[in-house]
C-alpha positions in Angstrom: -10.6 32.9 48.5 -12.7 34.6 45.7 -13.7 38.0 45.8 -17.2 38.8 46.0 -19.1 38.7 43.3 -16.9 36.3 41.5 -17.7 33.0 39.7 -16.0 30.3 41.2 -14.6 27.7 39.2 -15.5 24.1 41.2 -13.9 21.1 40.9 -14.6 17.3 40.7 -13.5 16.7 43.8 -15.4 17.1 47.1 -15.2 20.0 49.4 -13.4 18.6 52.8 -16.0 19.6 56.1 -14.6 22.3 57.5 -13.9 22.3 61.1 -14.9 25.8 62.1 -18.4 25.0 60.5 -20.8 26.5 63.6 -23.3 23.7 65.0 -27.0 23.8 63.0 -28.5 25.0 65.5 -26.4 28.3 65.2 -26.5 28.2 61.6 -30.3 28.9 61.5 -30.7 31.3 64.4 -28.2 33.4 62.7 -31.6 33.5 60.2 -33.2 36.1 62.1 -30.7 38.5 60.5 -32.7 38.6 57.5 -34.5 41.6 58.2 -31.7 43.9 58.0 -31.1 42.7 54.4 -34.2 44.2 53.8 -33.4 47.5 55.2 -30.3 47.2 53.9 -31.6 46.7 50.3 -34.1 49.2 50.5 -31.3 51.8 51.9 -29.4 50.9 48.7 -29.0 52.5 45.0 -29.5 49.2 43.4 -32.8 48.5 44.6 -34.0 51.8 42.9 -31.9 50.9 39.4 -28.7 52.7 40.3 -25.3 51.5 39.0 -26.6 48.4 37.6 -27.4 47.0 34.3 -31.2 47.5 33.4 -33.4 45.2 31.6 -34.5 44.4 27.9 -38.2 44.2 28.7 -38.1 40.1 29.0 -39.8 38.1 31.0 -38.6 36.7 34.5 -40.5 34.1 36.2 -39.7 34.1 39.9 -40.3 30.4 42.3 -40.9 30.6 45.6 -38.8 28.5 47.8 -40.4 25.6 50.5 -43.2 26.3 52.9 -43.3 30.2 51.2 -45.4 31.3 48.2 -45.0 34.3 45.4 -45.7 36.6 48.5 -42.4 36.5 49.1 -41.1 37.3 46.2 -42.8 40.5 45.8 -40.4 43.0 46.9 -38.0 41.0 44.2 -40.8 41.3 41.2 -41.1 45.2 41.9 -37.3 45.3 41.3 -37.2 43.9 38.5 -40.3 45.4 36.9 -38.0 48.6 37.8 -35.4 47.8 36.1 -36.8 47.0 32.8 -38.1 43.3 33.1 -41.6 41.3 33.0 -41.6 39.7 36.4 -44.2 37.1 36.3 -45.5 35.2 39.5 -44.7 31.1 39.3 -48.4 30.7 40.2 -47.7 27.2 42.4 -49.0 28.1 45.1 -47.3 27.4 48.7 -44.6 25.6 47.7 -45.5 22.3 49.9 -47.2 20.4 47.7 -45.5 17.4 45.0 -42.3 18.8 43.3 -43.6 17.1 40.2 -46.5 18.7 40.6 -45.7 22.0 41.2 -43.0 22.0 38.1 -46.3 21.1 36.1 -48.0 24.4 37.0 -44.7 26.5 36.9 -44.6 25.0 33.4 -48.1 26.4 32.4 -46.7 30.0 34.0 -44.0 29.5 31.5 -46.1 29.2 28.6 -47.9 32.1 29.2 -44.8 34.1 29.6 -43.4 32.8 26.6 -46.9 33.3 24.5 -47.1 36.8 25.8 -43.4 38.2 25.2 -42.3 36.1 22.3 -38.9 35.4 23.6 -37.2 33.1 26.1 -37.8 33.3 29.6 -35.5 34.1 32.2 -36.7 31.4 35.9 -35.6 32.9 39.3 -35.7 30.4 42.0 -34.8 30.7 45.2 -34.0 27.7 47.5 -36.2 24.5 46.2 -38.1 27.0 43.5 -34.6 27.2 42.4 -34.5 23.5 42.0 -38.2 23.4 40.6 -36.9 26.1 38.1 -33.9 24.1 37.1 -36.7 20.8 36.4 -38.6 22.9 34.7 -36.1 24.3 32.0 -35.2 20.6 31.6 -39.2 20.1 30.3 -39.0 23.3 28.0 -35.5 24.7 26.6 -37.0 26.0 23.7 -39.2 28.4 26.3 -36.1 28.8 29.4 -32.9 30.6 28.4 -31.8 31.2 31.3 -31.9 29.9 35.3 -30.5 31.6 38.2 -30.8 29.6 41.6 -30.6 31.7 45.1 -29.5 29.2 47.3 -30.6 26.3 45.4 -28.8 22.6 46.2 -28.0 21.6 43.0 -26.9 17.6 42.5 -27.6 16.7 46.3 -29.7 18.4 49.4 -28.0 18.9 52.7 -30.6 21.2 54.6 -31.2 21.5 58.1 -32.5 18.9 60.4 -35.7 20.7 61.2 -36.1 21.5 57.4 -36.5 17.2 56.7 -38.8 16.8 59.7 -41.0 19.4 58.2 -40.3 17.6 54.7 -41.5 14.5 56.2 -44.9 15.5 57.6 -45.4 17.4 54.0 -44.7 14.0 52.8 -47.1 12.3 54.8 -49.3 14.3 53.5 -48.8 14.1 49.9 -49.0 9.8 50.3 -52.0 10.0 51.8 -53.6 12.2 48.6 -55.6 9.3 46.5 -53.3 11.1 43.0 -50.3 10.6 44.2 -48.3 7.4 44.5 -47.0 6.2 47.6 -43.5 6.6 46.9 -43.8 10.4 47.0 -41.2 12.2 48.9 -39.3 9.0 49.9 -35.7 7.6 48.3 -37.9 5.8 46.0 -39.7 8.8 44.1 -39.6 8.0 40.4 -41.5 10.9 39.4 -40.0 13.4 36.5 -39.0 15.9 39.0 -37.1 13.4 40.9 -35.5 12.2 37.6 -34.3 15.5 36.8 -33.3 16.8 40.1 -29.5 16.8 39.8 -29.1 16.7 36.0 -27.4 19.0 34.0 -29.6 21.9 32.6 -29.4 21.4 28.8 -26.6 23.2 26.7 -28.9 26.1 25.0 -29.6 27.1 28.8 -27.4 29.4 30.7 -27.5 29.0 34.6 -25.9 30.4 37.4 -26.2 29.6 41.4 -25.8 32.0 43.9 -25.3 31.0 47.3 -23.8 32.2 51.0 -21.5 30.4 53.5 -23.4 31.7 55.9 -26.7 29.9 54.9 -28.4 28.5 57.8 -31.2 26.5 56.1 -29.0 24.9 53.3 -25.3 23.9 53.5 -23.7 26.0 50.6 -21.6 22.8 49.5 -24.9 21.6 48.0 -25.5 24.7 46.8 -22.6 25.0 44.0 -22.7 23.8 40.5 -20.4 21.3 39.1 -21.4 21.1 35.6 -19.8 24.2 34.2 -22.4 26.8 35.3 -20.7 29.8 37.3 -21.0 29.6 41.2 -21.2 33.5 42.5 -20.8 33.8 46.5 -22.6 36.9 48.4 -23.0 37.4 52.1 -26.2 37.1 53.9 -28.4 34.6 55.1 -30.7 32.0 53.4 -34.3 33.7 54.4 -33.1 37.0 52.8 -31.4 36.0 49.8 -34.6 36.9 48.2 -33.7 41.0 49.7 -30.1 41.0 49.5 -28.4 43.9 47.7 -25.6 41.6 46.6 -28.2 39.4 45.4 -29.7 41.9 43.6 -26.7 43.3 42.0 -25.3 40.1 40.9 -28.9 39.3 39.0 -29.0 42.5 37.3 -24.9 41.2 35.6 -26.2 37.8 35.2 -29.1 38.8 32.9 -27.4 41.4 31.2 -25.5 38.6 30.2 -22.4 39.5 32.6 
């Protein structure tokens, strides 16, 4: 088993269930952990820049996963703002609307950064923003040189059950909006998000996917990346991936270019 912290090297072949795996429903009850990741971050020397790599004043557009908005983020943008990065918000919104959509405006948010600093932006996602992010590197490699997914699934989803029937009513939704097409959220979505979704990110980017075993939302099979791109395991939950220390100190090495 890999130390923490370490890139995994995945191969072609699938990952065998494991038997031990607790029930769903355990899985996301264990969620309500979360909050002592965030005491447990903010009792920690790396949320306050100690013993970690600092930034080179670039800028670092952070997603917000489903159902949440940049809100949640925040406590991750004042980290990295401390450490010597440009956090930018993605400016999507609540993150229920169209993927293809909502890669549109991240895209506009990624101009800006871009115009502003004059370098390549870094994309942050956590859980589908990390999957937005991915889409939206695909659009712009010129502007993205780097994405780092928290939680993200990468070529397939496996989420929990009550995270599809949420999916569907959003769905519903979205069909019944007179700009989108009727095939949106369904098997037959052939938007450009639902194109990308899956494919590799191209070869000038460098990405990296952090997930947890223990991830009650997502099933962190889905969550590792087969196309060369290291895989780094931390502990926690799903909810506070976005406040875990591990987290944290693993995206301070990734940006330093560790």
């Amino acid at each position: 088993m890999p130390e923490l912290g370490e890139d995994v090297n995945i191969s072609a072949d699938p990952i065998p269930q494991s038997r031990l795996q607790p029930s769903p429903g355990l899985r996301i009850a264990l969620e309500v952990r979360a909050p002592r990741e965030w005491l447990s971050l903010r009792l920690s020397g790396v949320y306050y820049g100690v013993g970690i790599p600092h930034g080179d004043g670039g800028a670092v557009v952070l997603v917000p996963g489903f159902l949440t908005s940049d809100r949640y983020l925040a406590t991750m943008r004042r980290w990295l703002k401390r450490i010597g990065y440009r956090p930018y918000e993605s400016a999507i919104g609540r993150n229920i609307r169209c993927p293809d959509l909502l890669v549109e405006r991240l895209s506009l948010t990624i101009d800006q950064a871009y115009l502003e600093t004059g370098r390549q932006v870094r994309l942050l996602g956590h859980s589908l923003g990390g999957a937005l992010a991915r889409a939206a590197a695909a659009r712009a490699p010129d502007k993205v040189g780097q994405v780092v997914t928290l939680g993200s699934p990468q070529a397939y989803a496996d989420v929990h059950p009550l995270i599809f029937a949420i999916a569907r009513l959003v769905g519903e939704g979205e069909r019944r909006r007179p700009t989108r097409p009727p095939e949106c959220y369904t098997d037959g979505c052939a938007c450009e998000f639902a194109r990308a979704a899956g494919e590799k990110l191209p070869p000038s980017v460098r990405g990296a996917s952090l997930y947890t075993k223990s991830d009650g939302v997502v099933d962190w099979r889905c969550c590792l990346d087969r196309t060369g791109h290291a895989n780094v395991e931390v502990p926690g939950t799903h909810l506070g991936l976005v406040f875990n220390r591990h987290v944290y100190q693993e995206v301070a090495r990734l940006f330093a270019g560790g």
